[in-house]
Backbone bond lengths (Angstrom), bond angles and torsions (degrees), N, CA, C in turn:
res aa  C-N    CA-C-N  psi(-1)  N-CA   C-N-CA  omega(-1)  CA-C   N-CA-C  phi
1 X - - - 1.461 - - 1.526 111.24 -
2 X 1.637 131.95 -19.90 1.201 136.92 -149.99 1.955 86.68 -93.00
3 X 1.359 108.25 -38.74 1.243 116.91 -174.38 1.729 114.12 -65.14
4 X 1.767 99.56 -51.08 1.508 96.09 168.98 1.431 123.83 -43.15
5 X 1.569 109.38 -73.39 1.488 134.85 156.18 1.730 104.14 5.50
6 X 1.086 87.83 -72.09 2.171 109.52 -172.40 1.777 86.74 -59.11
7 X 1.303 140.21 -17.53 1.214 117.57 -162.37 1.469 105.94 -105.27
8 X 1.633 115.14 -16.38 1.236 100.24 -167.22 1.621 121.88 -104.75
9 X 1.001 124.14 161.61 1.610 126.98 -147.87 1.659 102.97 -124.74
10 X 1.384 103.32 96.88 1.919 99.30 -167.52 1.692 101.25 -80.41
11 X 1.309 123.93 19.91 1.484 121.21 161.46 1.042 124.65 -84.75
12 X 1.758 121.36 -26.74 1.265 123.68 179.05 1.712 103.64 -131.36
13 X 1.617 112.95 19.43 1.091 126.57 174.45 1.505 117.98 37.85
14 X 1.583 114.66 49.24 1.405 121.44 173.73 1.542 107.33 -150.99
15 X 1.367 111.32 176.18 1.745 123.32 -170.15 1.294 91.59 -113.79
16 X 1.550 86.49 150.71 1.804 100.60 -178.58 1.623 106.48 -84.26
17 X 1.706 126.97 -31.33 1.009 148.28 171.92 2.209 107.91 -20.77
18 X 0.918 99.46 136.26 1.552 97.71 -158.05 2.191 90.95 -116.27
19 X 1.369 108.62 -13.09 1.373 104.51 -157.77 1.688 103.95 -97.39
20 X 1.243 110.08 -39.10 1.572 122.39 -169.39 1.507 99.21 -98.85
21 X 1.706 93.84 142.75 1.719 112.11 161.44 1.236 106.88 -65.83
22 X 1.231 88.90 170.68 1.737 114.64 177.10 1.295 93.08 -70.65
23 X 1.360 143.05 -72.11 1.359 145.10 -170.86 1.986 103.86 -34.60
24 X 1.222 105.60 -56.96 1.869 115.33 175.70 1.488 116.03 -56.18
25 X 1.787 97.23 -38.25 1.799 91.00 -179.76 1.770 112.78 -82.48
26 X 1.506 100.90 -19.98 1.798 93.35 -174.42 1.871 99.90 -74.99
27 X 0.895 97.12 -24.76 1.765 111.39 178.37 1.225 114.06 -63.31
28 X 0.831 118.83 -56.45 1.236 114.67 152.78 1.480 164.54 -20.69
29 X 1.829 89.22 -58.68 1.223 114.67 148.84 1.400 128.98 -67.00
30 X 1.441 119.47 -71.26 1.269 126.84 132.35 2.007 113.32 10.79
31 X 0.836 97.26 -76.18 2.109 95.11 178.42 1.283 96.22 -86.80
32 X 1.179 159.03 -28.22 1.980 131.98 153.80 1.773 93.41 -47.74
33 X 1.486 116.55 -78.07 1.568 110.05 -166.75 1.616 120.45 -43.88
34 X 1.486 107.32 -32.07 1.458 96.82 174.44 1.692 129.36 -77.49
35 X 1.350 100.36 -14.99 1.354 130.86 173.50 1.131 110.89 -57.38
36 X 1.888 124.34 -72.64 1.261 142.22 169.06 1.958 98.72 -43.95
37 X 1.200 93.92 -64.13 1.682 79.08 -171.47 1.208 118.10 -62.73
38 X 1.655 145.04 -3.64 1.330 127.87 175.21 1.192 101.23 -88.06
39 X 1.660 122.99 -38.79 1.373 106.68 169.14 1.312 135.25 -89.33
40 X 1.307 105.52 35.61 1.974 107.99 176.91 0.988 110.41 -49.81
41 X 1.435 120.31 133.50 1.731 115.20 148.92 1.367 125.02 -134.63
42 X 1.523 116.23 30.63 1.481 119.33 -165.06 1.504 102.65 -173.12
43 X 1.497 101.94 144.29 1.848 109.49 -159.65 1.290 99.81 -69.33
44 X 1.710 144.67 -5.74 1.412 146.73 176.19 1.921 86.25 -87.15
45 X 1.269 119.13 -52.19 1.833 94.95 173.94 1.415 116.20 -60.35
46 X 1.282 119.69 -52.43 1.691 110.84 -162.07 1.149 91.98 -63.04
47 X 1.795 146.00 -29.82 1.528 120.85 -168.89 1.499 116.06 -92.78
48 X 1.731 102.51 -17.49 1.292 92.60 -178.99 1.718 118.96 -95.47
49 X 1.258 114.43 4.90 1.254 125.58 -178.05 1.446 120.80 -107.16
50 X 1.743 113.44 20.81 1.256 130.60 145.24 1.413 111.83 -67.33
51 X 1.532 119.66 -31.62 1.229 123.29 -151.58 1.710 108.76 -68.84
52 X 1.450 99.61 -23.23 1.530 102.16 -166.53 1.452 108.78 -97.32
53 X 1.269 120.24 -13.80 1.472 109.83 154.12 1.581 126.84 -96.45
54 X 0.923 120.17 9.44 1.375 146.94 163.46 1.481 106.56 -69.59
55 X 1.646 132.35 -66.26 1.056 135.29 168.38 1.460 122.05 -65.53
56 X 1.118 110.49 -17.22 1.518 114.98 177.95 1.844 101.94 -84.01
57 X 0.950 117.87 -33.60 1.564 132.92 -175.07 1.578 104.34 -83.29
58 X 1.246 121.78 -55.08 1.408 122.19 -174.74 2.088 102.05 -80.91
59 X 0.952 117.98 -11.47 1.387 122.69 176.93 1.660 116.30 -73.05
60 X 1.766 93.13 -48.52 2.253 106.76 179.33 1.251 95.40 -71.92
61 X 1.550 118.88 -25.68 1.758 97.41 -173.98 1.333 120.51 -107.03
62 X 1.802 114.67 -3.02 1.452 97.78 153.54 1.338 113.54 -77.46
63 X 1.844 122.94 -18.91 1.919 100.74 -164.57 2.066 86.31 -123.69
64 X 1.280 100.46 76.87 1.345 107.71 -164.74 1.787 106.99 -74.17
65 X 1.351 98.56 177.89 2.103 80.50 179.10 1.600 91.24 -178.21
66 X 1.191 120.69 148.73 1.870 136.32 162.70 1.654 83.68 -23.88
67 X 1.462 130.48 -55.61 1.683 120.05 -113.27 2.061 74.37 -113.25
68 X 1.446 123.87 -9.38 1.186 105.00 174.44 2.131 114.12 -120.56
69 X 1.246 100.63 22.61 1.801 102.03 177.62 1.750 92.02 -57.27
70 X 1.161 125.58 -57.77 1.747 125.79 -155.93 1.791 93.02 -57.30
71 X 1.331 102.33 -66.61 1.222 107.15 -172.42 1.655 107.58 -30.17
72 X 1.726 107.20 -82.42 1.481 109.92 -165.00 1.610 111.09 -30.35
73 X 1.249 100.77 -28.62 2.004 113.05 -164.83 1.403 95.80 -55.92
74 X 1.628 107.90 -66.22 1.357 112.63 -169.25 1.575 131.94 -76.11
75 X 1.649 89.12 -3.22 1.217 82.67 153.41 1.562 119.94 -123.33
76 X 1.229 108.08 31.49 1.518 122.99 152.37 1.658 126.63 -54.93
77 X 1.985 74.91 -58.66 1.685 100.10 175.96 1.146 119.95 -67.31
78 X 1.192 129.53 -14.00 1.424 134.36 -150.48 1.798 89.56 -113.50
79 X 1.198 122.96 -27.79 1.472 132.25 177.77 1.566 95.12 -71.39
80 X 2.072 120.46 -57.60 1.258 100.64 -179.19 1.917 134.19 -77.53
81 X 1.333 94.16 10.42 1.747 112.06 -170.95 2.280 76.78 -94.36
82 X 0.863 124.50 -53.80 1.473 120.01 -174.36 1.344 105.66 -37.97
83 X 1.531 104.50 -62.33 1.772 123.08 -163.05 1.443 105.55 -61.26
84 X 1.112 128.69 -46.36 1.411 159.22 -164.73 1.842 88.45 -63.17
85 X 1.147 117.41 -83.32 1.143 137.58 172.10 1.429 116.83 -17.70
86 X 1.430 111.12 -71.47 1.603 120.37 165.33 1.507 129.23 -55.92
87 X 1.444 101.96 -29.90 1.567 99.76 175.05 1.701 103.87 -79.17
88 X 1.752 121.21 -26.36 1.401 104.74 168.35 1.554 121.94 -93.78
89 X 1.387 116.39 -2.58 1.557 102.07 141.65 0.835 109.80 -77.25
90 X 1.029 156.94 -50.53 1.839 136.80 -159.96 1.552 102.29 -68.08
91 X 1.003 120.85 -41.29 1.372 115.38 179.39 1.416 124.63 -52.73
92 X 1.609 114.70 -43.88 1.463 134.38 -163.27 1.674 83.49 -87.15
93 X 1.272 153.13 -27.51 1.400 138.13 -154.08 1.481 106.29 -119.23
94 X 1.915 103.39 -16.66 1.485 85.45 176.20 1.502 93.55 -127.69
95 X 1.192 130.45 -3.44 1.777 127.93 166.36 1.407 98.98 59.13
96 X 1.081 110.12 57.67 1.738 140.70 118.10 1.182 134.95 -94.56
97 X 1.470 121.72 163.97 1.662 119.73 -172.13 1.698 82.46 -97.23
98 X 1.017 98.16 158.76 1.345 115.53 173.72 1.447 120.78 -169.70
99 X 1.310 111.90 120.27 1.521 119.73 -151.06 1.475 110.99 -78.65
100 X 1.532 103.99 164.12 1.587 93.20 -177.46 1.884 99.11 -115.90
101 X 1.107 111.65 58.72 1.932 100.05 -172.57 1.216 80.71 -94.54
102 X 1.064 158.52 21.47 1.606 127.00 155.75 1.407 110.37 -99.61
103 X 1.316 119.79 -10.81 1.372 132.79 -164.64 2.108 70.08 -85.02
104 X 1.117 106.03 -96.25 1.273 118.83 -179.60 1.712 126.51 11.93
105 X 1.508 94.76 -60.75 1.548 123.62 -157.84 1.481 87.97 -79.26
106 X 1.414 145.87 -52.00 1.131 153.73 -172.24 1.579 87.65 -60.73
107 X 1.395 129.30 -92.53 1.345 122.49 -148.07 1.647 116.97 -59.55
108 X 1.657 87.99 -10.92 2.243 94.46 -175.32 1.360 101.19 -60.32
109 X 1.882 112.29 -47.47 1.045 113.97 -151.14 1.417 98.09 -89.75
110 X 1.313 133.08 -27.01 1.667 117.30 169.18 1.208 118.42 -44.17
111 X 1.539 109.11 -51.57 1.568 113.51 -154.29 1.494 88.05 -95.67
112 X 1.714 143.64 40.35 1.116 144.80 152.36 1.513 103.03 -102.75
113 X 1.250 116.28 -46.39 1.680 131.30 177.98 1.457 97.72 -71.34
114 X 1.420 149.51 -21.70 1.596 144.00 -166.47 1.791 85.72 -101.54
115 X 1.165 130.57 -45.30 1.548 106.06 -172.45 1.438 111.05 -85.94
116 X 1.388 130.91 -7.56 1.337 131.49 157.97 1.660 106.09 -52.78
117 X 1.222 93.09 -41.66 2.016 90.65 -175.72 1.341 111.10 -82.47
118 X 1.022 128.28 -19.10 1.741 124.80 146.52 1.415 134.34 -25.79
119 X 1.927 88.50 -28.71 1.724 94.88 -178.81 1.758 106.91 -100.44
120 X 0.909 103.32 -11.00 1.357 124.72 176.71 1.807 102.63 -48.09
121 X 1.142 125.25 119.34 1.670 118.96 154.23 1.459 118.00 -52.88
122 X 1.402 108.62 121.51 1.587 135.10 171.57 1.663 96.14 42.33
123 X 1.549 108.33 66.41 1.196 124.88 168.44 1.820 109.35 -64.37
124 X 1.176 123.61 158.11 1.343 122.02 -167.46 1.860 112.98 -57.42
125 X 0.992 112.57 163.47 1.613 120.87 174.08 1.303 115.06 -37.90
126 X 1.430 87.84 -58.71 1.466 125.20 -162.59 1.514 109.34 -72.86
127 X 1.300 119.31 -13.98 1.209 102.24 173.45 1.480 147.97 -59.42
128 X 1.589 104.13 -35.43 1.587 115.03 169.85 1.408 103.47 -72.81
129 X 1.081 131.03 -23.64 1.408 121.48 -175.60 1.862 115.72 -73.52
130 X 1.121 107.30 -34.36 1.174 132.06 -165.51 1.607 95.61 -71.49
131 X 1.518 99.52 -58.73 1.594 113.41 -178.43 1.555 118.05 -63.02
132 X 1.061 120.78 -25.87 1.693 139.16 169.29 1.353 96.92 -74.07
133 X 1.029 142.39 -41.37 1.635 135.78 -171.15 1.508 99.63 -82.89
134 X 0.734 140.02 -52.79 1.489 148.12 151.68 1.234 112.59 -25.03
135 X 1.749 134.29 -74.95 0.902 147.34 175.46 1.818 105.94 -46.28
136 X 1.214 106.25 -58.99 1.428 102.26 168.58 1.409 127.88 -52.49
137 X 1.191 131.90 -29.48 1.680 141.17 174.03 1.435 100.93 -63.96
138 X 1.485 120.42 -66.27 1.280 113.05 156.73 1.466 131.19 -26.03
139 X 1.339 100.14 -82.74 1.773 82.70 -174.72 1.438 126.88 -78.61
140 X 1.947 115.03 27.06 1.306 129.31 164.04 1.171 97.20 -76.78
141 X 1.839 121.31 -58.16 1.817 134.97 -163.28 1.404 92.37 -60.43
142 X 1.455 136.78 -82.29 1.256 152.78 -143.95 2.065 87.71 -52.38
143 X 1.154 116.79 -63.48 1.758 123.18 -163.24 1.211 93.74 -57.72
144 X 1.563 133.96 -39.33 1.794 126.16 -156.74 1.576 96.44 -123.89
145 X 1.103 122.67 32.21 1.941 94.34 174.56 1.380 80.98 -175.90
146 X 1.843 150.44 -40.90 1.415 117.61 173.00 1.450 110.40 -57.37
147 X 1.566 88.60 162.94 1.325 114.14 175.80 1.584 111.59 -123.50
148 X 1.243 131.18 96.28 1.519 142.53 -144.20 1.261 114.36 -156.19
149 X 1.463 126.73 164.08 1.123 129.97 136.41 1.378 135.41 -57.72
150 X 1.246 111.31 -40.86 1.446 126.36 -146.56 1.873 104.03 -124.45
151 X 1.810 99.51 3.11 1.545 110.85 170.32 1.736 109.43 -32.90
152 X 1.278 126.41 -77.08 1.485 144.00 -161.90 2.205 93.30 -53.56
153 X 1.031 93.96 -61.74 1.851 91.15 177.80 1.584 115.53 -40.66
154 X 1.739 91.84 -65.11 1.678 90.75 -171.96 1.797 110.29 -68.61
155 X 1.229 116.83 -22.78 1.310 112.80 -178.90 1.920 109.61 -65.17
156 X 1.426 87.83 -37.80 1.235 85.93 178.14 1.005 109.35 -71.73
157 X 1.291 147.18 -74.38 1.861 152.38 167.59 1.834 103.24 -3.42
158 X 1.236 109.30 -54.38 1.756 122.70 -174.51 1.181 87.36 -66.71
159 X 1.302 155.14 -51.56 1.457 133.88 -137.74 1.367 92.35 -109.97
160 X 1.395 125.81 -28.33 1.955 104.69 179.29 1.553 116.97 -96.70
161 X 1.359 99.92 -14.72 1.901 102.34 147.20 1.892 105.50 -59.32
162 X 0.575 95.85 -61.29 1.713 93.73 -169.72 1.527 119.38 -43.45
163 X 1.564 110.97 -52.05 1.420 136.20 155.89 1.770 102.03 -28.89
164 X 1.142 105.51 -67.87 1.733 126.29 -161.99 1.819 97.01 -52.26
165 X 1.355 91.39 -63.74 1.661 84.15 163.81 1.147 152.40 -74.21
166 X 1.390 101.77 -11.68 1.646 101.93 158.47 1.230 119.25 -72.81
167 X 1.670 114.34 -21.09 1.337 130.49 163.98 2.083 126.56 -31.02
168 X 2.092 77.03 -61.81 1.274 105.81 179.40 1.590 97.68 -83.63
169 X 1.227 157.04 -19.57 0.951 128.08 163.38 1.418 134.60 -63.89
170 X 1.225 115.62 -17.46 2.002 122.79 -150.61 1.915 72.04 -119.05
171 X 1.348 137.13 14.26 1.598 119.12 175.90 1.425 94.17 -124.63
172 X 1.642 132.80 -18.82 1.228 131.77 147.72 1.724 114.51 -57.66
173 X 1.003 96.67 -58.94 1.907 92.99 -173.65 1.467 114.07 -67.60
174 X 1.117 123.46 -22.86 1.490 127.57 163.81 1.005 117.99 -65.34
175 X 1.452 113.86 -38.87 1.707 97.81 -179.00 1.174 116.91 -80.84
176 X 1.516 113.60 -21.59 1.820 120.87 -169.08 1.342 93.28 -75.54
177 X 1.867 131.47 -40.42 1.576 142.31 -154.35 1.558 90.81 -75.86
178 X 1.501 118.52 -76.18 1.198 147.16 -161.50 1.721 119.31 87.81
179 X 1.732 84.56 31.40 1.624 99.84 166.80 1.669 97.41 -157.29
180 X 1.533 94.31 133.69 1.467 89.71 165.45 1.469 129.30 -113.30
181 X 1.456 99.95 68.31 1.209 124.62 -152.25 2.040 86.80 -98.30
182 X 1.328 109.03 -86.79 1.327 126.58 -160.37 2.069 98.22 -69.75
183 X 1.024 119.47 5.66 1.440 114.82 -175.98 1.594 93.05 -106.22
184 X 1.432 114.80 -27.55 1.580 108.19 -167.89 1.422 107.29 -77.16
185 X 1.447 99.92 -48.97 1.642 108.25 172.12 1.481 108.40 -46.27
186 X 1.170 119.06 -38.42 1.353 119.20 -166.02 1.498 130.52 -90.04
187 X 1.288 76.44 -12.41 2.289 99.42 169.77 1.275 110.89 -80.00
188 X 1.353 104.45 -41.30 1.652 120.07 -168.15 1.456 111.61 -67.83
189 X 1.236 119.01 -7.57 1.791 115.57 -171.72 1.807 87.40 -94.39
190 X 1.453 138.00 -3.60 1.535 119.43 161.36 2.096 104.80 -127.10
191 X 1.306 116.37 -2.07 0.841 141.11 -177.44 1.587 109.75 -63.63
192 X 1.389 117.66 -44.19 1.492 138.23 -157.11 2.244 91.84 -93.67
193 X 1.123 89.09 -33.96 1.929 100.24 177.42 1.615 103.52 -83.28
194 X 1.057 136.15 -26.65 1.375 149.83 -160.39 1.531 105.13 -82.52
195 X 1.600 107.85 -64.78 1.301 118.10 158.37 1.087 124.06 -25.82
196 X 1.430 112.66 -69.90 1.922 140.51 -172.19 1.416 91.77 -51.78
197 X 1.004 127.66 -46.88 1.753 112.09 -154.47 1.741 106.25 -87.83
198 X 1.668 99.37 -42.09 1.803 110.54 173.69 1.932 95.05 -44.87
199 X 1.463 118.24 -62.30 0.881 122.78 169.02 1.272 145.73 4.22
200 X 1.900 98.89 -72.92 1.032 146.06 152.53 1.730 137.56 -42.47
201 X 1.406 82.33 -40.76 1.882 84.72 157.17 1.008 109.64 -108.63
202 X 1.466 140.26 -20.72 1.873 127.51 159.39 1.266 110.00 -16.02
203 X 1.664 99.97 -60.86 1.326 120.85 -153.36 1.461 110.64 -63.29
204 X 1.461 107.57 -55.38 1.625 130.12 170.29 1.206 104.03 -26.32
205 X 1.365 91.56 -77.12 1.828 109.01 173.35 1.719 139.02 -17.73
206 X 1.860 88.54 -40.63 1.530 118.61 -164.58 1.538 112.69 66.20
207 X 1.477 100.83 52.68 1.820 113.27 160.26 1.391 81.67 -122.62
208 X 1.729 100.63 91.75 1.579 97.86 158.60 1.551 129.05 -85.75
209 X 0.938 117.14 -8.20 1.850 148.11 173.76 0.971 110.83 -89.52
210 X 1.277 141.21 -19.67 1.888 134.12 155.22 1.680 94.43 -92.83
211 X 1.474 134.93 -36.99 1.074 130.42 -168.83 2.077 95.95 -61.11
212 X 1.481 79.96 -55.16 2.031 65.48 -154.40 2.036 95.29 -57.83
213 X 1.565 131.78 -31.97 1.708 116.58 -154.16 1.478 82.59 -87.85
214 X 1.091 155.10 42.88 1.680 156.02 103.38 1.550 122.45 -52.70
215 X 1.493 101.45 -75.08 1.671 116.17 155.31 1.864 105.29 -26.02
216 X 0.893 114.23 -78.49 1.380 132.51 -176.90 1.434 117.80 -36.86
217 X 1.878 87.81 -39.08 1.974 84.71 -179.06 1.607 107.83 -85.47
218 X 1.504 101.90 -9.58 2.027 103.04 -166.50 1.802 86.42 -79.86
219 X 1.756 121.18 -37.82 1.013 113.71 169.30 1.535 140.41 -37.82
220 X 1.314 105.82 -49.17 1.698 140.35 166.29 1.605 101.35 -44.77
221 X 1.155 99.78 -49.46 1.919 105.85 -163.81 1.422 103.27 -80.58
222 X 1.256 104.77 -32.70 1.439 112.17 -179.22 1.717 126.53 -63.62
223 X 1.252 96.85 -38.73 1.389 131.52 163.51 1.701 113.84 -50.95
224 X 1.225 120.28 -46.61 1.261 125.93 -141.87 2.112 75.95 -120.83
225 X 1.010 108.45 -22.26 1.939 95.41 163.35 1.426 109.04 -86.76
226 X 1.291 129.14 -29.07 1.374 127.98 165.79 1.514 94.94 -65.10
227 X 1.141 148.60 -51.95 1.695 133.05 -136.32 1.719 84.04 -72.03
228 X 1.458 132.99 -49.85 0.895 141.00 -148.33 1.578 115.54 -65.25
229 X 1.431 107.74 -14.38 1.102 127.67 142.99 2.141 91.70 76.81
230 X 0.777 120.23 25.89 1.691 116.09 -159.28 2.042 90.16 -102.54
231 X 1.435 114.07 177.94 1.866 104.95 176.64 1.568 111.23 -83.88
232 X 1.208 133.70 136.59 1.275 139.34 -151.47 1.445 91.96 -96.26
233 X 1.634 122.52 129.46 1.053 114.35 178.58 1.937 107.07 -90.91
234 X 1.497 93.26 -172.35 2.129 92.98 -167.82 1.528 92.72 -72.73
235 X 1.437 137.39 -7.91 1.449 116.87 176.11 1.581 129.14 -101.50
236 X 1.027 96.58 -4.78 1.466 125.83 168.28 1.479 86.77 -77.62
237 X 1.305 126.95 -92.90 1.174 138.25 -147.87 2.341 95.41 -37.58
238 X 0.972 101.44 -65.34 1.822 107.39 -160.09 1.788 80.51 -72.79
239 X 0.847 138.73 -7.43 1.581 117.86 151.28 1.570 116.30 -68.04
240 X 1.116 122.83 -42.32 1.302 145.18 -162.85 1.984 85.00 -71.14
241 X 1.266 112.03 -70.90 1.355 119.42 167.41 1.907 132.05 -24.47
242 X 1.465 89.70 -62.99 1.263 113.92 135.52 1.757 123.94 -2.26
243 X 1.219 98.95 -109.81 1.881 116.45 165.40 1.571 109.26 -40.86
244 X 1.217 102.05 -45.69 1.771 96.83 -164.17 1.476 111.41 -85.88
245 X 1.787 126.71 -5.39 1.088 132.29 165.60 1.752 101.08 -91.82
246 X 1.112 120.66 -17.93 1.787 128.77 -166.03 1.642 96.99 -69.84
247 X 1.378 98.88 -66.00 1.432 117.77 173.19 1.710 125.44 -33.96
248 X 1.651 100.24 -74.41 1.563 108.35 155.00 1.279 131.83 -37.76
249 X 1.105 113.20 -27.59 1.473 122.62 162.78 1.269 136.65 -87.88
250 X 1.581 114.30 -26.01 1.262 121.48 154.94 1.733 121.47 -76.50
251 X 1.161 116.56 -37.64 1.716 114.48 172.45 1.338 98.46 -73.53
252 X 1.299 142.60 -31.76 1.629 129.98 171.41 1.867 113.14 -29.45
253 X 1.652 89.53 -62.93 1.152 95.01 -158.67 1.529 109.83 -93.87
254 X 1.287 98.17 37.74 2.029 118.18 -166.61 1.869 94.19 -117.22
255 X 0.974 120.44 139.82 1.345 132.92 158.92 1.370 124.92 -55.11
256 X 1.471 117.69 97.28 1.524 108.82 165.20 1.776 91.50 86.39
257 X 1.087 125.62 19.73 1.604 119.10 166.57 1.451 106.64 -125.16
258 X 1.752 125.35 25.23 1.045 111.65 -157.38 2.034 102.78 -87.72
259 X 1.254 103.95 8.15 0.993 111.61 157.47 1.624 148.76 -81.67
260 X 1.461 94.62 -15.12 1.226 110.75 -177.55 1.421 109.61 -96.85
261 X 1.527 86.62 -37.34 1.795 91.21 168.32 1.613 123.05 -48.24
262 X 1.645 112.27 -37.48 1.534 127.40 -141.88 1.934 73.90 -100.24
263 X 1.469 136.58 -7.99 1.530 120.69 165.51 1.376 119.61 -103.67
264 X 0.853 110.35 -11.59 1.701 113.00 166.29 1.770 116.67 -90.64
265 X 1.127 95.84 -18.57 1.597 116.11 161.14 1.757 103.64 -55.01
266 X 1.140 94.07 -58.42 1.810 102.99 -167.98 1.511 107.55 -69.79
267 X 1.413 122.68 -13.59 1.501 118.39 -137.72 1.322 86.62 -123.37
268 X 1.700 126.82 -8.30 1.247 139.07 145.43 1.511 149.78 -53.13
């Protein structure tokens, strides 16, 4: 990637590279930027490591194509998981609020361009999935960082659209598979976060009884990715985190469960 990087020219926003697609070179970039961002540790990384999903995003949508709509998306999202990111380091290191609408504005407008392709004939697989991950970032930003009236509604609205489509995704791949074996596994790595947040405004709400048999079902899934016994990757894992902080937080503020709360605390 250090080699691509050296090749590309943000004046005429293309690579000199003659061997790799556009799809290989945004990929590219894309895993240096995700790289830099897991290991940030200083306000010159979190600001300068927008930069590389920025070019990866502004790159699919100047040389756009049928074979790159998913792509640009994800790396739309992956531009607003950057933005998102930096405004909560800066926040946690300099204890200021600091908003996330750019995180926002990026994923609104993907997952506005992903349900246009819904209408599209035999739009890609991948599309509801793509659009559910999206939809979910949203009503993560909107529930924890707007400042609104109507925060808890629309968060909620974003997170059971999202649900709906992961729905519709694993009933597309089943029928094309004719097992819904490898689509379930494969819903469940944003599926288990999807839950947590629907969850999350139950709870807000004070539907603590739809809040916790949500919790319960990310539990179920969770269960059945452990049975599988395979190495748990780091996004699995802070999903897993996820539920077991969701939980603790809902028996906290439950009568006479402040115990159950204080083990899912630990198991977090």
């Amino acid at each position: 990637s250090d080699f691509i990087q050296s090749e590309y020219d943000d004046v005429t926003d293309s690579f000199s590279s003659q061997t790799a697609t556009n799809l290989q070179l945004a990929s590219a970039i894309s895993g240096k930027a995700l790289c830099r961002f897991a290991a940030m540790s200083s306000m010159q990384d979190a600001y300068s490591v927008r930069d590389f999903f920025a070019v990866t995003a502004r790159f699919l949508q100047r040389h756009a194509s049928s074979s790159s709509i998913l792509a640009e998306a994800i790396a739309q999202n992956n531009a607003g998981v950057a933005e998102a990111g930096y405004a909560i380091f800066v926040q946690q290191h300099n204890d200021v609020d600091v908003p996330i609408d750019a995180a926002l504005r990026l994923w609104f407008r993907s997952a506005q361009k992903m349900k246009s392709q819904l209408d599209v004939p035999h739009p890609p697989r991948m599309t509801q999935f793509v659009l559910a991950t999206l939809q979910t970032n949203i009503a993560w930003g909107v529930l924890n960082y707007e400042d609104r009236k109507d925060r808890l509604a629309k968060a909620s609205e974003y997170a059971k659209q999202a649900l709906s489509n992961y729905d519709a995704f694993v009933a597309v791949a089943t029928e094309a598979d004719g097992s819904a074996a490898d689509p379930h596994n494969y819903a469940s790595l944003g599926l288990i976060r999807t839950l947590c947040i629907v969850a999350a405004c139950c709870h807000q709400g004070g539907q603590a009884v739809t809040a916790e048999g949500l919790l319960q079902s990310a539990l179920d899934k969770i269960k059945k990715q452990q049975e599988r016994k395979q190495q748990q990757h780091s996004l699995q894992l802070l999903e897993w985190k996820d539920a077991y902080l969701g939980l603790s937080r809902l028996y906290k503020d439950w009568e006479k469960r402040e115990n159950e709360s204080a083990r899912y605390e630990i198991r977090s």
